[in-house]
N, C-alpha and C positions, 0 to 999 in steps of 0.2 A: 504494500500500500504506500499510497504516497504521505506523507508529510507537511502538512500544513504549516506555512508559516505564516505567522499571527503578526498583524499590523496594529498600531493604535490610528484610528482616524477621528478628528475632533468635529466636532458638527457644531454648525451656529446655524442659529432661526431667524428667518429676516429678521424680524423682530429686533434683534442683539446685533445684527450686521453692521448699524452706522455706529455703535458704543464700539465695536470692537478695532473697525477701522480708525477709530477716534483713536483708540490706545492705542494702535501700532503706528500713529503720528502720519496715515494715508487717506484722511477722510477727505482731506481738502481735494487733493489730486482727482480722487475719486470722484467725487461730485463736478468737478469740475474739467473730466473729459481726459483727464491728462495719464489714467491706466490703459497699457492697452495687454492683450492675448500676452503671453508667452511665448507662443507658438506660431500663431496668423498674422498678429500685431493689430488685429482690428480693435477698435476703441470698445473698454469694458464699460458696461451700465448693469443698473440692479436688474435689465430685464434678459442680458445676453449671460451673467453675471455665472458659471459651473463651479470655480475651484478658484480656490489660493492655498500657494505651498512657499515654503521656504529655501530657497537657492542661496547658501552662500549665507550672509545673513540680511539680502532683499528677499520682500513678498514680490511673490511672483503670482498673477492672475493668470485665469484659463477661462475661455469663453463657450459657450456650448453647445457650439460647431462638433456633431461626429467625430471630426477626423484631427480636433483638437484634443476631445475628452480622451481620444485612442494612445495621442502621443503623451497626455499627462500619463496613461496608465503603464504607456513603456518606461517614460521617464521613473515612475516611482520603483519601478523594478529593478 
């Protein structure tokens, strides 16, 4: 059998979305157009809005385009 290996993934609720981006010092940018994809580069909003990860020590957004959400899930690999 195979071996599962166990990840931790952290979930935010809209809801908590704009406090959380406030604490990581990215709310302004955010709202203001200036996040874009990781992967596509097209401009992040709350409604295009999949995934943020950490690179290095920037957030990095992912937007949720298919064949974005595909390359976050190689990249986490």
């Amino acid at each position: 059998m195979f071996k599962k290996e166990k990840k931790k993934i952290n979930l935010v609720y809209d809801d908590d979305l704009k406090g959380m981006l406030k604490r990581l010092g990215i709310l302004d940018d955010f709202v203001q157009g200036r996040k874009k994809c990781e992967f596509c580069k097209n401009i992040i909003n709350v409604e295009n809005l999949h995934s943020l990860f950490k690179k290095s020590e920037d957030i990095k957004f992912v937007c949720d385009s298919p064949e974005c959400i595909k390359k976050l899930l190689v990249y986490l690999k």
